[in-house]
C-alpha positions as CSV (number, residue, x, y, z in Angstrom):
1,X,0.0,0.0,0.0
2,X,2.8,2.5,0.9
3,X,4.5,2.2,-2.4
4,X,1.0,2.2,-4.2
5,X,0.8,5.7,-2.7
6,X,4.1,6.9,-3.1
7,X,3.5,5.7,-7.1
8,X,0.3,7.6,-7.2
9,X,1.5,10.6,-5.6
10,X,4.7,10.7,-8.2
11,X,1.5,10.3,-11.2
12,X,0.1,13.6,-9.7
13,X,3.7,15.5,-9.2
14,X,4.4,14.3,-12.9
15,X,1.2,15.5,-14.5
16,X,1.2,18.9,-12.7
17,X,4.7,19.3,-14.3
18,X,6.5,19.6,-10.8
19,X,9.6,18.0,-12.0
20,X,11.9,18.6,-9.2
21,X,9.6,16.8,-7.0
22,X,9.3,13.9,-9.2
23,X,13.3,13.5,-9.2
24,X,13.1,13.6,-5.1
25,X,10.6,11.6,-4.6
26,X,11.5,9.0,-7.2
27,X,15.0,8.4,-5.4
28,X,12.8,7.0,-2.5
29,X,10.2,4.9,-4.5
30,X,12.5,3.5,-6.8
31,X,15.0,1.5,-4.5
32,X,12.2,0.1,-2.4
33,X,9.9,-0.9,-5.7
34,X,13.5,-2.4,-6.6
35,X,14.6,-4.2,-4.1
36,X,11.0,-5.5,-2.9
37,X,11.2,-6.8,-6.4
38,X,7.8,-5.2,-7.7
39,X,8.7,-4.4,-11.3
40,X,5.3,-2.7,-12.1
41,X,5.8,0.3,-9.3
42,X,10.0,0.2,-11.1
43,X,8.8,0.8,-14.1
44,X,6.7,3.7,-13.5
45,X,9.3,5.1,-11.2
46,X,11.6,5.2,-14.3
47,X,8.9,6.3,-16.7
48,X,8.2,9.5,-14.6
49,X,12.1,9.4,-14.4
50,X,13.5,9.0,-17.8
51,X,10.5,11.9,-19.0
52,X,11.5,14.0,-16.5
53,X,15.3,14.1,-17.1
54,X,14.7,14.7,-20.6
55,X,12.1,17.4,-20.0
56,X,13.9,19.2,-18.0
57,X,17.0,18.9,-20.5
58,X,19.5,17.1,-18.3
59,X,20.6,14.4,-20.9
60,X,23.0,12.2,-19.1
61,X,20.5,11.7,-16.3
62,X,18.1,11.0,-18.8
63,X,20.7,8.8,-20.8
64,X,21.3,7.2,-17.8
65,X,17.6,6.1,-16.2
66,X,17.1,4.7,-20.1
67,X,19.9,2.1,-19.9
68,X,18.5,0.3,-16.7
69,X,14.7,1.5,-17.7
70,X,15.1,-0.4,-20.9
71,X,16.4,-3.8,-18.8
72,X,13.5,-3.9,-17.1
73,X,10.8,-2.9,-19.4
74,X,12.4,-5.7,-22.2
75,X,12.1,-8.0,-19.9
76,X,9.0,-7.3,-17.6
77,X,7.2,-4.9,-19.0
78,X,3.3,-4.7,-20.7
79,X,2.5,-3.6,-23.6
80,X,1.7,-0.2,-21.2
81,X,5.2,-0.2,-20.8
82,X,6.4,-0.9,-23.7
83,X,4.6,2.6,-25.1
84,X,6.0,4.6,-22.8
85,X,9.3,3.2,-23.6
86,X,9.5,3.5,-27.2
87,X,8.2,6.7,-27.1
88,X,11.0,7.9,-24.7
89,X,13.1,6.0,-26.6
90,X,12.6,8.4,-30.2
91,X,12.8,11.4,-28.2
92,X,16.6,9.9,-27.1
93,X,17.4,9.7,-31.1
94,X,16.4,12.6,-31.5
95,X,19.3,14.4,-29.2
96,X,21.8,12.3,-31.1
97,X,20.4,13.0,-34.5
98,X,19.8,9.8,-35.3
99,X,16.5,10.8,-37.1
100,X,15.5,7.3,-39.1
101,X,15.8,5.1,-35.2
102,X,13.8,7.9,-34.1
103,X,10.9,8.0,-36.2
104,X,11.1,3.9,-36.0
105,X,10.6,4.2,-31.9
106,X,7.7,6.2,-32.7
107,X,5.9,4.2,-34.9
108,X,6.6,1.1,-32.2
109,X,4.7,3.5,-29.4
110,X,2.3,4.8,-31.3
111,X,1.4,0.8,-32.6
112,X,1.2,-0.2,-28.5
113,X,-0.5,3.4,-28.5
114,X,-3.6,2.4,-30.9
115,X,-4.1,-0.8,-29.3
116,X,-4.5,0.4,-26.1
117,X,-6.9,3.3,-27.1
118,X,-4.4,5.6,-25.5
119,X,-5.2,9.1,-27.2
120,X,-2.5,10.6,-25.5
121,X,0.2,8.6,-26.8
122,X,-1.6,8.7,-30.1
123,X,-1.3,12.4,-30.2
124,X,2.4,12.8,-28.6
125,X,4.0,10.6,-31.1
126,X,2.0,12.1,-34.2
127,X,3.5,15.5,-33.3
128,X,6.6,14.1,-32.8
129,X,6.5,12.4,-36.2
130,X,5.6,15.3,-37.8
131,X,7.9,17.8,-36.4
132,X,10.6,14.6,-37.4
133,X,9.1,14.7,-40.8
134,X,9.7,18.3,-41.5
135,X,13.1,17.8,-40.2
136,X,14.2,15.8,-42.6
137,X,12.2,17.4,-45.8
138,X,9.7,15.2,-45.9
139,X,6.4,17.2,-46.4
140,X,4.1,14.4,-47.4
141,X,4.5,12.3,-44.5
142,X,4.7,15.6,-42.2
143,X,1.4,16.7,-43.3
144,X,-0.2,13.4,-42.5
145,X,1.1,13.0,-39.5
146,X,0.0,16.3,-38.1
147,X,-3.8,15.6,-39.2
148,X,-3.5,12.9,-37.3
149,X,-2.8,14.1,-34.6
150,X,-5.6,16.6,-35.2
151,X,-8.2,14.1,-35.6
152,X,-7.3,12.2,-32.1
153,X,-7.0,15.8,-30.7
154,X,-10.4,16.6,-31.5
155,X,-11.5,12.9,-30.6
156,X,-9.9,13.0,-27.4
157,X,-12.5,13.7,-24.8
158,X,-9.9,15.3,-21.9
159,X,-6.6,16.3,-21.8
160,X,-3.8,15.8,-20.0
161,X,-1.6,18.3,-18.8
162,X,1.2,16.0,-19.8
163,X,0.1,16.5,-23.6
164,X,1.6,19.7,-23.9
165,X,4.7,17.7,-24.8
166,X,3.3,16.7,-27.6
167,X,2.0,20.2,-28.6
168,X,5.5,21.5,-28.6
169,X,5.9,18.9,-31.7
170,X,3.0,20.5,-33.0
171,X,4.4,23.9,-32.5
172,X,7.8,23.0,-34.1
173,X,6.0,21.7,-37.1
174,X,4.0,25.1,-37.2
175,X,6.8,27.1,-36.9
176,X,8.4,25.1,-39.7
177,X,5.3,25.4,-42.3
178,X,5.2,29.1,-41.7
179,X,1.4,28.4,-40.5
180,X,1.3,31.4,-38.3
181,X,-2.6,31.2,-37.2
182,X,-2.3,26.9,-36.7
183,X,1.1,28.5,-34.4
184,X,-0.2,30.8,-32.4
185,X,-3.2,28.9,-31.7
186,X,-1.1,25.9,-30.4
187,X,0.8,28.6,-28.4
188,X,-2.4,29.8,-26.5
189,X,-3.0,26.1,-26.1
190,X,0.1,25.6,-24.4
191,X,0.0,28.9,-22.3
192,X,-3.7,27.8,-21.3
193,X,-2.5,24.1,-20.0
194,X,0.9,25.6,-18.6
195,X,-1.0,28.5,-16.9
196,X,0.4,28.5,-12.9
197,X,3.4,25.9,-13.3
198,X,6.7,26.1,-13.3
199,X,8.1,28.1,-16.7
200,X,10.1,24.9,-18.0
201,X,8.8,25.6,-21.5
202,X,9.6,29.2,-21.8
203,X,12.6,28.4,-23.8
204,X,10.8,26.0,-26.0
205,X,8.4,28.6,-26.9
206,X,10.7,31.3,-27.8
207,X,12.9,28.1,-29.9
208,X,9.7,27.5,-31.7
209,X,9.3,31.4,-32.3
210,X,12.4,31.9,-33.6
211,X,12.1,29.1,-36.1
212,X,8.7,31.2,-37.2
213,X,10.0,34.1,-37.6
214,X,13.1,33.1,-39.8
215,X,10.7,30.9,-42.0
216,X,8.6,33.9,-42.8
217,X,11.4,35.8,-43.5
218,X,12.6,38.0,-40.5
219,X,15.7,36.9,-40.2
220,X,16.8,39.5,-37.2
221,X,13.6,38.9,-35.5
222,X,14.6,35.1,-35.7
223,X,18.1,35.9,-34.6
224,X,17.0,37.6,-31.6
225,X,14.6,35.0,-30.4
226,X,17.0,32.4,-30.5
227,X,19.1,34.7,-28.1
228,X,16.2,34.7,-25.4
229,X,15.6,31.1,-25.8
230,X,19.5,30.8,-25.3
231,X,18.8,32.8,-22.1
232,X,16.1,31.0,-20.6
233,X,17.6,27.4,-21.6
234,X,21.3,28.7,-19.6
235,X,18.9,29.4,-16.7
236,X,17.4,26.6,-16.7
237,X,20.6,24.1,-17.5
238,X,18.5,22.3,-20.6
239,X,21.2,20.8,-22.5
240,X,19.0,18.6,-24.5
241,X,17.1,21.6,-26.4
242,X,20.3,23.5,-26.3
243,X,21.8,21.3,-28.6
244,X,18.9,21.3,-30.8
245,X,19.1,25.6,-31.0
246,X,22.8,25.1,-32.1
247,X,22.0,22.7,-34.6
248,X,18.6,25.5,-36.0
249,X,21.4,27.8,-36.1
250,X,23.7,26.0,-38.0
251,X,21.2,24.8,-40.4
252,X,19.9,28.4,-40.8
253,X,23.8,30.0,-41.3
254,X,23.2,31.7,-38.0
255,X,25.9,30.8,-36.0
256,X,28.3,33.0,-37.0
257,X,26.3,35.9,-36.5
258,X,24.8,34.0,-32.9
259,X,26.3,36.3,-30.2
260,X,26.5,33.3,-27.5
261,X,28.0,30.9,-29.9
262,X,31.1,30.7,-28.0
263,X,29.2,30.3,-24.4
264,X,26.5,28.0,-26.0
265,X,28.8,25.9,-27.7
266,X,30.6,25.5,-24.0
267,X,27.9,24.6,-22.4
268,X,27.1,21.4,-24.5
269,X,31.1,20.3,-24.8
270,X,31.0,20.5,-20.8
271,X,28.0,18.8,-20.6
272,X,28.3,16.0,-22.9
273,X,31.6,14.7,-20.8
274,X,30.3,14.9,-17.6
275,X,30.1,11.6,-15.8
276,X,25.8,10.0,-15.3
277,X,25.6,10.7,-12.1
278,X,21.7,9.8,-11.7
279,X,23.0,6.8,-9.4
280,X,24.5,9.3,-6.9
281,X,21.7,12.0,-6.6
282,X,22.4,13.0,-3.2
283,X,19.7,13.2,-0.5
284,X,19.7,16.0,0.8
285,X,17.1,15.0,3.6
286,X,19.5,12.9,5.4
287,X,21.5,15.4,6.1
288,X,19.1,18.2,7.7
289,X,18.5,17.5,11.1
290,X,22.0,18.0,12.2
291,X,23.5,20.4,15.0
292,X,26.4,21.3,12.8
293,X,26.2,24.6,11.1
294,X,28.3,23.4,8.4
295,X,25.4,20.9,6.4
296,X,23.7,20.1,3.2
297,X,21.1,22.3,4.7
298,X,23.4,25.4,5.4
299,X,25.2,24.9,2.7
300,X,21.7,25.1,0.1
301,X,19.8,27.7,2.6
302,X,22.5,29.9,4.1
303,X,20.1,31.6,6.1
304,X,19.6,28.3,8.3
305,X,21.5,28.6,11.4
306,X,22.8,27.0,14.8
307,X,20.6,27.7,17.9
308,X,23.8,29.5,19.0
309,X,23.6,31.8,15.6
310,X,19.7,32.7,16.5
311,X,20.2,33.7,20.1
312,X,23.2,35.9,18.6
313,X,21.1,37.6,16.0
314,X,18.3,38.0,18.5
315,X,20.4,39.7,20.9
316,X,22.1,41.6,18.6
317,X,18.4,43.0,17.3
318,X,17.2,43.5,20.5
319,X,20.6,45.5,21.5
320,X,20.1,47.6,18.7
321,X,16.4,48.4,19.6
322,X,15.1,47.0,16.6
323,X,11.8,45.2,16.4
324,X,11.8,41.5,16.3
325,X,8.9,38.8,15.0
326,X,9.6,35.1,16.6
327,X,7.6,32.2,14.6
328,X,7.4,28.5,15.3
329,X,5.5,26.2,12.9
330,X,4.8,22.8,12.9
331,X,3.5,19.7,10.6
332,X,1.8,17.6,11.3
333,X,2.4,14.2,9.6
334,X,1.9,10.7,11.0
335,X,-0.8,10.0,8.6
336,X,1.4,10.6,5.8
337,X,3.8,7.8,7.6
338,X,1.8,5.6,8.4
339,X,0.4,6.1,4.5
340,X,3.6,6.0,2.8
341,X,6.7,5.5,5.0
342,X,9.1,7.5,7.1
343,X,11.5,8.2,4.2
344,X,9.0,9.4,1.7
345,X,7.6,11.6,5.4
346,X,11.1,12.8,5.7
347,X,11.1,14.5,1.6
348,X,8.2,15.6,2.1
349,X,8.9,17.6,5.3
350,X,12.0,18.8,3.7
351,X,10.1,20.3,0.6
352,X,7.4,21.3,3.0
353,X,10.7,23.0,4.9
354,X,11.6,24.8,1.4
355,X,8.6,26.5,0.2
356,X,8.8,28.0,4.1
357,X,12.9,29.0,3.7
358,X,12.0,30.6,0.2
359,X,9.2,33.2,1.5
360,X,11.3,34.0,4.6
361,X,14.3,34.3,3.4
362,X,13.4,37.3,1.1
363,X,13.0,38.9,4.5
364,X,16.0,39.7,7.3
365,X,15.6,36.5,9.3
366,X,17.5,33.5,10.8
367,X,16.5,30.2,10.3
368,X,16.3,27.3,13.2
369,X,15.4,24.1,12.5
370,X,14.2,22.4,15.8
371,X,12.6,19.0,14.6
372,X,12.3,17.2,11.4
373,X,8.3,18.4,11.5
374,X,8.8,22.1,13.3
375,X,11.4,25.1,13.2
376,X,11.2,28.8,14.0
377,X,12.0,32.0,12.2
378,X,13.4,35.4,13.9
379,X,12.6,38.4,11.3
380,X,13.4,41.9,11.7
381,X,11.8,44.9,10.2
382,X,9.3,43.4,8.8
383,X,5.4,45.7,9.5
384,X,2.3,43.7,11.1
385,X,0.4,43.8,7.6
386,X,3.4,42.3,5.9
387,X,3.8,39.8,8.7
388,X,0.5,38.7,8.2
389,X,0.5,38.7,4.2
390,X,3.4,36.6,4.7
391,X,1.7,33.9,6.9
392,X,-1.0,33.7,4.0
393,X,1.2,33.5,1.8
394,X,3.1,30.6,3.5
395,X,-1.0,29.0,4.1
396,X,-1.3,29.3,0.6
397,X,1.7,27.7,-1.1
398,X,1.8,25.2,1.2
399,X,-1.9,23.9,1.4
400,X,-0.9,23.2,-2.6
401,X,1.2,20.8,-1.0
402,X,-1.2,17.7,-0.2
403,X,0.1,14.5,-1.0
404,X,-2.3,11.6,-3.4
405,X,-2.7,8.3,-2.6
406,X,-4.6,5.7,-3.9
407,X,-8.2,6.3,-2.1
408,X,-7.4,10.0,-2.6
409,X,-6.0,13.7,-1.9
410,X,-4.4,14.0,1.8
411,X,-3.6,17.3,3.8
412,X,-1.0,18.4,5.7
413,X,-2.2,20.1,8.6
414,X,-0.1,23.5,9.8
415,X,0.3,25.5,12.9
416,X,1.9,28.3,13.8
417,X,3.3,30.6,16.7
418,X,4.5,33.9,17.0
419,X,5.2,37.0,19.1
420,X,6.4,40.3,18.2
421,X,9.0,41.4,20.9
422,X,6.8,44.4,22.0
423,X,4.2,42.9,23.1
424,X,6.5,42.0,26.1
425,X,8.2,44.1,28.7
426,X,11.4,45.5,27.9
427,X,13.1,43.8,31.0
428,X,11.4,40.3,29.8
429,X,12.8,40.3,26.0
430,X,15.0,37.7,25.1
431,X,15.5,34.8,22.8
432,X,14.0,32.0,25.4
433,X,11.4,34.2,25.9
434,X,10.0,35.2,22.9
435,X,10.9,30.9,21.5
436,X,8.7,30.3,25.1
437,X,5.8,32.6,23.8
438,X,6.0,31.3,19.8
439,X,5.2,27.8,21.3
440,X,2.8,28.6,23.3
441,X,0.8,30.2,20.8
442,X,1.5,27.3,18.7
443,X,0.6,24.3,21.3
444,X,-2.8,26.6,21.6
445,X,-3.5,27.0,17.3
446,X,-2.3,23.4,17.2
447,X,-5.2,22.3,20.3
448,X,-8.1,24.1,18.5
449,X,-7.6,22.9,15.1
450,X,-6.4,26.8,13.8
451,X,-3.8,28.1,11.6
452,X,-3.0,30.6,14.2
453,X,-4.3,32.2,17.1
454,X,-4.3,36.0,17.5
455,X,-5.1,38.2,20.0
């Protein structure tokens, strides 16, 4: 059951395009699907994986997952499986240009794909094929391939979030026919379905725009969208589509007039000889509940402090007469253990921990960590509305933040504690006493069920 839950909360993660999550959880789910020995939980673990990887453009990861993915999918997997597989399988030719293999692997999916009635896959891979088709001159087959994936777009009767990799086939094929009004109504598709998530496909976008442009003849319009999509694909350390931008450019006698070509070109070569490393992702949760300063967690949140450190700042605050908020929160999570396991608790506390660090930090504050399930937060200078904006804002990103399991959606229940330091005496201020008040304002939200008490 706990690994049923863990799979189906990776499904929801995946399809809501929250790929960092999928890589932290995964490295959880995946060793104890392995070792347990149940192959169907595996295989979805390096589906979600290997798609992942490649979406976000980190290509030896990606590279890597496939060589073990493709083990156990040969040798265990459906037909299910098997789709997914040869589907991830063209998009790896495509990243090493090996166009014919690619279009092959997608002609294997899509056959899995129209006997299991599976519309998505249908409509991914005839995007892909058509966007392939274009690539290599051929029109006819393009053409066909694109109503295709019209016709099962229109027959479809939901879809998926996840399809929007598809439409970015769609767009490239667009771009590539000079069909500005089929373009820029697949773009508003795409915004529409990407509307609230992470940007990962700002950089496709502009790629695709930039093909557009120079196919219609606006050559410096072209040139200068390749140079934003260049910007946003640094940013966001896509490899995989970099390499495809290089080779647009080249193919469109760009290059020389590219002004990154030299950093670009960098990039990939550095890249493509760094070591897989998927194996040794490094878990970062093991390491956050230490007294060190010097941790993982200091290291990635440098705001995150000894209990020494915080009684410092406070003092130093409070000997400079400036006005201090103390906050305690706290998590609370034994459902989610028993549901799916203290490891998979311990992520999710840690990404729970994050979403609080990055609306904090933007603030002056110190960081304490106290439990795996609770911390507290000193911040100076900060008014009472803005304090209180910024506990809604921290109810609001992280009630987002309920996990799936198989019988459906669970939340994570949050308290919190605070005290501004003039609503004590002067003679009475100190770090143990305002950490004394935070938690009792927090034992009394957590008692009647509240957010918060104020008074």
């Amino acid at each position: 059951m706990k690994i049923s839950n863990q799979i189906e909360h990776l499904r929801n993660l995946f399809n809501e395009l929250r790929y960092m999550e999928v890589i932290q959880f995964s490295t959880i789910t995946l060793p104890i699907a392995l070792e347990e020995k149940r192959y169907e939980e595996a295989l979805l673990c390096y589906e979600f994986l290997a798609s992942t990887y490649f979406e976000i453009g980190s290509y030896q990861n990606f590279h890597a997952v496939m060589d073990d993915y493709e083990k156990l999918c040969l040798t265990y997997g459906k037909d299910e499986n098997k789709m997914v597989y040869f589907y991830l399988y063209s998009l790896e030719h495509i990243f090493t240009k090996h166009h014919d293999q690619s279009i092959e692997a997608a002609k294997k999916s899509l056959k899995y794909a129209h006997l299991l009635q599976c519309d998505e896959l249908i409509i991914i891979n005839y995007c892909n094929l058509a966007a392939q088709y274009r690539y290599k001159n051929e029109p006819e087959n393009a053409h066909i391939a694109i109503k295709l994936a019209e016709y099962y777009k229109q027959k479809a009767s939901t879809v998926n979030a996840t399809v929007v990799r598809g439409y970015l086939g769609a767009l490239y094929y667009y771009a590539s026919t000079s069909s500005d009004k089929e373009f820029n109504q697949i773009k508003q598709d795409l915004l529409q379905h990407l509307e609230g998530k992470y940007p990962y496909y700002a950089g496709n976008i502009l790629f695709a725009e930039a093909i557009l442009n120079y196919r219609i003849g606006h050559g410096h319009e072209s040139l200068e969208m390749f140079e934003q999509a260049f910007f946003q694909l640094e940013k966001q350390q896509n490899i995989v589509l970099m390499s495809v931008v290089e080779r647009y450019l080249q193919r469109f006698k760009l290059i020389d007039q590219f002004r990154y070509k030299n950093e670009l070109q960098q990039l990939i070569n550095l890249h493509k000889n760094e070591p897989a490393n998927v194996r040794k992702e490094r878990n970062i949760h093991t390491d956050l509940f230490f007294e060190e300063e010097t941790t993982a967690l200091a290291i990635k949140f440098p705001h995150v402090v000894s209990k020494e450190s915080t009684i410092s700042f406070v003092e130093n605050a409070l000997t400079n007469k400036e006005a201090i908020y103390c906050i305690h929160w706290c998590f609370i999570t034994d459902k989610i253990e028993e549901l799916f396991g203290s490891l998979f608790n311990e992520q999710l506390l840690f990404t729970l921990f994050e979403s609080i660090y990055q609306n904090i930090f933007e603030y002056e504050a110190k960081v304490n960590v106290l439990s795996k399930s609770a911390g507290e937060a000193f911040i100076k200078n900060i008014s009472e509305s803005d304090f209180f904006k910024l506990l809604m804002k921290l109810e609001e990103k992280l009630r987002t933040t309920a996990v799936h399991t198989t019988s459906g959606i669970v939340e994570i229940p949050i308290h919190f504690g605070f005290i501004h330091s003039d609503q004590l005496k002067k003679e009475e201020v100190s770090y143990e006493q305002l950490a004394a008040f935070a938690d009792a304002s927090l034992y009394y939200a957590k008692s009647h069920g509240q957010l918060y008490i104020y008074s």
